[in-house]
C-alpha positions as CSV (number, residue, x, y, z in Angstrom):
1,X,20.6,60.2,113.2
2,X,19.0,60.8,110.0
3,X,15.4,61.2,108.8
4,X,14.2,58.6,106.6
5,X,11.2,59.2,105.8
6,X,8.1,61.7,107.4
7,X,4.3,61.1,107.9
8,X,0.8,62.4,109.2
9,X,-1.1,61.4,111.8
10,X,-4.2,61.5,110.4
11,X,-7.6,60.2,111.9
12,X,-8.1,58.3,115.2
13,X,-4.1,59.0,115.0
14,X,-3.2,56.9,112.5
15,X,-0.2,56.6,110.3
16,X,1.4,55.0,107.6
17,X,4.8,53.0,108.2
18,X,6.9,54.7,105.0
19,X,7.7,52.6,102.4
20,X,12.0,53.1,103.5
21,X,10.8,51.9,106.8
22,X,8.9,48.6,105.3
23,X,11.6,47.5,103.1
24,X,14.4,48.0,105.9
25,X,12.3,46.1,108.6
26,X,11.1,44.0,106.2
27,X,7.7,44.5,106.8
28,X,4.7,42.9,105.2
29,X,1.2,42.9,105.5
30,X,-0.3,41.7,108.6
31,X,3.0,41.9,110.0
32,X,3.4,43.1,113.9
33,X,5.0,46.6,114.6
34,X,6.5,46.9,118.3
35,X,7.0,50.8,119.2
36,X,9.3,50.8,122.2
37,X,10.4,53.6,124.3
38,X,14.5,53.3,124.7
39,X,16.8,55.9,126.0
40,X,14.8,58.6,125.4
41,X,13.6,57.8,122.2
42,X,10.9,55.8,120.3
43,X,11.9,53.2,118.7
44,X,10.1,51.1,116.0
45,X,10.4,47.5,114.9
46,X,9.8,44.5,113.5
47,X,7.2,43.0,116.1
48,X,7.1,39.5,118.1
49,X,5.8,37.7,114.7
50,X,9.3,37.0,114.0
51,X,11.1,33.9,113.1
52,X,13.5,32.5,115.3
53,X,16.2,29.2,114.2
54,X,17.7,26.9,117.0
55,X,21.2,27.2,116.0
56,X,21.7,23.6,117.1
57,X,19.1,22.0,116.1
58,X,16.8,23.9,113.5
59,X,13.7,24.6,115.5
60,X,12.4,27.5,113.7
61,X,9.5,29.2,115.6
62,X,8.2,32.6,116.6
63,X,10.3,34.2,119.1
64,X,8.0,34.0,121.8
65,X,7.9,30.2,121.7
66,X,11.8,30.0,123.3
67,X,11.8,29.9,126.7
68,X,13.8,33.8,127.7
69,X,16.1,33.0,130.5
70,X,17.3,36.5,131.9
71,X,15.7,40.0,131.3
72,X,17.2,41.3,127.7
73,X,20.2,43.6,127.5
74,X,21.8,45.8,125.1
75,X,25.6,45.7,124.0
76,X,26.4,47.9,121.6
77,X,23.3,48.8,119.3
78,X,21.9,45.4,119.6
79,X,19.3,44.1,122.1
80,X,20.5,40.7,123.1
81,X,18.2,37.7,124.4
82,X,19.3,34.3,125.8
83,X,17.0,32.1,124.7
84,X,16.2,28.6,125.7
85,X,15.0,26.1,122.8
86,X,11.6,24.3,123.5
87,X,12.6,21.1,121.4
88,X,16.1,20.3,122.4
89,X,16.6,23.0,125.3
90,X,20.1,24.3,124.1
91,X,21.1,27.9,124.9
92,X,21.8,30.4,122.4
93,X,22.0,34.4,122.5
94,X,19.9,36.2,120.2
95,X,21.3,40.0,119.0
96,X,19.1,42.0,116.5
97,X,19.5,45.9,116.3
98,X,19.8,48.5,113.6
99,X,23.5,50.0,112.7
100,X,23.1,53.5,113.3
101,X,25.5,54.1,110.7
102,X,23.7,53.0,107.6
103,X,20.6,52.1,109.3
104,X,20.9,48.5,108.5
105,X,19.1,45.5,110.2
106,X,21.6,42.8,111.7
107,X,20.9,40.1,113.7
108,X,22.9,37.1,114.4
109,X,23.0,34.2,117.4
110,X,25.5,32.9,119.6
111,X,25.7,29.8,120.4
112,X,26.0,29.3,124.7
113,X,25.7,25.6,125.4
114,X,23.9,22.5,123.4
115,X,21.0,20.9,125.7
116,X,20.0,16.9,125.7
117,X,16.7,16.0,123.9
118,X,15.8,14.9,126.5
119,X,14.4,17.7,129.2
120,X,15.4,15.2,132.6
121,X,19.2,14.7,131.4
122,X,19.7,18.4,130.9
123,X,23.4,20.1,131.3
């Protein structure tokens, strides 16, 4: 793993997310940073103020608006989530990691099964 950047804890132990960091999470201002705990390292990024798309039907909301429906899980470097779509209650898994290769953010869905518009005549 390589070191992209260093910082200083400085007052009230604050730091300051490197500029590397920013542009590689795409972090802006007023932007949500989660630091998670993970194998035996910390891990920083991108927080819940994310956008997440419906692949089936274009619902684009934050991520904690789609109903979870098991815990999350890793496969490879990813953390996956199925998700369950408010508006037209399809399933779709949700991968997002960071290649430990080149450091790169990827994230991707997978389509499980489309759901009715209608919540009573669901799959």
């Amino acid at each position: 793993m390589s070191v992209l950047a260093t910082t200083r804890v400085g007052r009230y132990y604050r730091t300051t997310v490197p500029r590397e960091v920013r542009r590689l999470l795409g972090i802006k201002e007023g932007d949500e940073v989660e630091w998670a705990f993970e194998d035996g390292k910390v891990v920083v990024r991108k927080g819940a103020g994310d956008v997440t798309k419906c692949p089936f039907c274009g619902y684009e909301a934050d991520a904690s608006k789609f109903k979870p429906l098991r815990d999350p899980w890793k496969f490879r470097f990813y953390e996956v989530k199925m998700l369950e779509c408010p508006r037209c209650y399809s399933t779709f898994n949700y991968y997002f990691g960071i290649s430990p290769r080149n450091g790169k953010v990827s994230e991707f869905v997978i389509r499980i099964r489309p759901g009715s518009a209608v919540k009573g005549n669901r799959l």
